[in-house]
C-alpha positions in Angstrom: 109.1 101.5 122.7 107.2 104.3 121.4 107.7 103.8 118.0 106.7 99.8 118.3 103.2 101.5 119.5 102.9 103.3 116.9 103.8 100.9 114.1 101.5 98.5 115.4 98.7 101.4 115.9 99.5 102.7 112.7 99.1 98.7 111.1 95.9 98.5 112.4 94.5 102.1 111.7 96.1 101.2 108.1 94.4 97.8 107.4 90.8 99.1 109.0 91.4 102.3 106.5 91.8 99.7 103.2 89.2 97.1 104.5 91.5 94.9 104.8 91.2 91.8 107.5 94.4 90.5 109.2 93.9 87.5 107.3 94.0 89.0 104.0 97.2 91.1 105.2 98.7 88.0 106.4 98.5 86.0 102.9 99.8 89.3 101.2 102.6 88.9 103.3 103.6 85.1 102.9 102.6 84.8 107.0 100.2 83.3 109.6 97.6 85.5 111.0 98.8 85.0 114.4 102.1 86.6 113.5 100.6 89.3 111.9 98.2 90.1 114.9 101.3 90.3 116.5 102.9 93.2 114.5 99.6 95.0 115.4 99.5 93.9 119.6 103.5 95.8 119.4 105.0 92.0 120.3 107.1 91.7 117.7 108.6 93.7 114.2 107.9 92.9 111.1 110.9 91.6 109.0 112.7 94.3 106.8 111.2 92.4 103.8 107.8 92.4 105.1 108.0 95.9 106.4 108.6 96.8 102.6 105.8 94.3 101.6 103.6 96.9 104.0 104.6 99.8 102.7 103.7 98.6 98.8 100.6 97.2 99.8 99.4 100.8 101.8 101.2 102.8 99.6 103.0 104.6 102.7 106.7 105.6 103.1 108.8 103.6 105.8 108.3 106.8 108.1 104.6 106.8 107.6 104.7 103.5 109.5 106.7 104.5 112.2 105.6 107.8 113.1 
């Protein structure tokens, strides 16, 4: 459980760092908004393909996100 909480806190510390908006996130993904939001609430997991999607578009190693 721990490491959901801090994907999704690391997400949205990530996306506030960039200026991003969960919208623009979202399209950069190929998603809605509302699934994204949920990555950041800790509902769900991103997909393996969009959790490397996240990682180009920060610039962050898999472990960054997780930790």
């Amino acid at each position: 459980m721990e490491e959901l909480y801090n994907l999704a806190k690391n997400l949205k510390d990530l996306r506030k760092q960039f200026g991003y908006t969960q919208t623009f996130v979202a399209k950069q993904l190929g998603i809605t908004c509302q699934s994204y939001q949920a990555y950041e609430w800790g509902l769900t997991v991103p997909t393996l393909q969009n959790f490397i999607k996240l990682t180009k578009l920060y610039n962050v190693s898999c472990d960054d996100l997780l930790e």
